[in-house]
Legacy VTK file of the C-alpha trace (Angstrom):
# vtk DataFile Version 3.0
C-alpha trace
ASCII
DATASET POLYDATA
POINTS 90 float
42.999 197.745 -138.536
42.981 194.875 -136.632
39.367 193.872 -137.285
40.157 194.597 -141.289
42.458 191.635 -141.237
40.321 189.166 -139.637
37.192 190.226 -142.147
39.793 189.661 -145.166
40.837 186.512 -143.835
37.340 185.010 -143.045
35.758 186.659 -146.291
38.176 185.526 -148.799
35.903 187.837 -151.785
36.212 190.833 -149.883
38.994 193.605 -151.138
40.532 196.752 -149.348
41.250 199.861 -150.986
43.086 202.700 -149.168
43.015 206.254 -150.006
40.842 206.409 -152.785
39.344 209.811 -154.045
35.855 210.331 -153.955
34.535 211.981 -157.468
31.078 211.847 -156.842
28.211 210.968 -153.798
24.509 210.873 -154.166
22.012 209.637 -151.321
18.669 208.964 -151.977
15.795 207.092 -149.600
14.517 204.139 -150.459
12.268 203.358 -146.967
13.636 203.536 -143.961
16.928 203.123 -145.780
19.295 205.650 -147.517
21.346 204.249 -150.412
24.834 205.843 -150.873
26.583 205.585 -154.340
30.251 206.358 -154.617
31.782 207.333 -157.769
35.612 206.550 -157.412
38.560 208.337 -159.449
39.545 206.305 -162.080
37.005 203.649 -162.122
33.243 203.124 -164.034
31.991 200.896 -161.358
29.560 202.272 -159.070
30.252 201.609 -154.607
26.820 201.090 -152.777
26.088 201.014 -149.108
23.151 201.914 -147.048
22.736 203.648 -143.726
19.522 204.299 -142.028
20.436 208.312 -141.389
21.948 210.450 -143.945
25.972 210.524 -144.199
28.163 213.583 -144.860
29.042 214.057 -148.322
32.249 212.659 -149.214
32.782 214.864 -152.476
36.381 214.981 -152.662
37.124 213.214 -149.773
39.982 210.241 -149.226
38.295 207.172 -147.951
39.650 203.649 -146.965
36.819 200.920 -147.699
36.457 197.095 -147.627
34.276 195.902 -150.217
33.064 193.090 -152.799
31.860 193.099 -156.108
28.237 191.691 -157.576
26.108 191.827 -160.807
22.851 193.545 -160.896
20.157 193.297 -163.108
19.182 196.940 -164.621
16.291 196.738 -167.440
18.011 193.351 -168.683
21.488 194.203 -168.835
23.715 192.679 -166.205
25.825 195.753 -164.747
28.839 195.219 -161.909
28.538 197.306 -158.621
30.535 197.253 -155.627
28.887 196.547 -152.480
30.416 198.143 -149.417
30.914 196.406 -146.527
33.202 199.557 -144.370
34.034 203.210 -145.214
36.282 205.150 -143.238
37.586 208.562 -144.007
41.406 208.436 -144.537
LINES 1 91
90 0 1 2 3 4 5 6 7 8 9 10 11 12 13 14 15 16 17 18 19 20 21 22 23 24 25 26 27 28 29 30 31 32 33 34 35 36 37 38 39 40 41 42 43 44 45 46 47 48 49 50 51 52 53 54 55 56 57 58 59 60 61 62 63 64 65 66 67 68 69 70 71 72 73 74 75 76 77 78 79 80 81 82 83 84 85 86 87 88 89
């Protein structure tokens, strides 16, 4: 928890959420990479990471995560994602 603090601190865009329910998970490969997308309960805004091996699927699960939010281009229309930075199961 200690680390958390100092990240907050020293990224003042960053935000922590604690025990938020997973509603949905999808993985998919893009290269080397896999790109994880989060579906929260009780938000529209999608949470992206990537890992280079697959992850568990976190259906369901509690996680605690540390993330910002950015605006991404999809076929012309700006949408707002959340990029995560740290995911922990709670």
């Amino acid at each position: 928890m200690k680390s958390v603090r100092k990240l907050l601190e020293k990224h003042r865009e960053l935000v922590r959420s604690e025990m938020k329910k997973i509603v949905s998970h999808v993985q998919r490969a893009d290269g080397e990479w896999f790109i994880n997308t989060l579906l929260i309960e009780g938000s529209d805004v999608p949470f992206r990471y990537k890992r280079r091996k697959k992850y568990q699927n976190l259906k369901g699960a509690r996680v605690d995560m540390t993330y910002y939010a950015a605006v991404e281009q999809v076929s012309g229309i700006d949408m707002e994602v959340m990029n995560v930075v740290q995911i922990h199961r709670s």
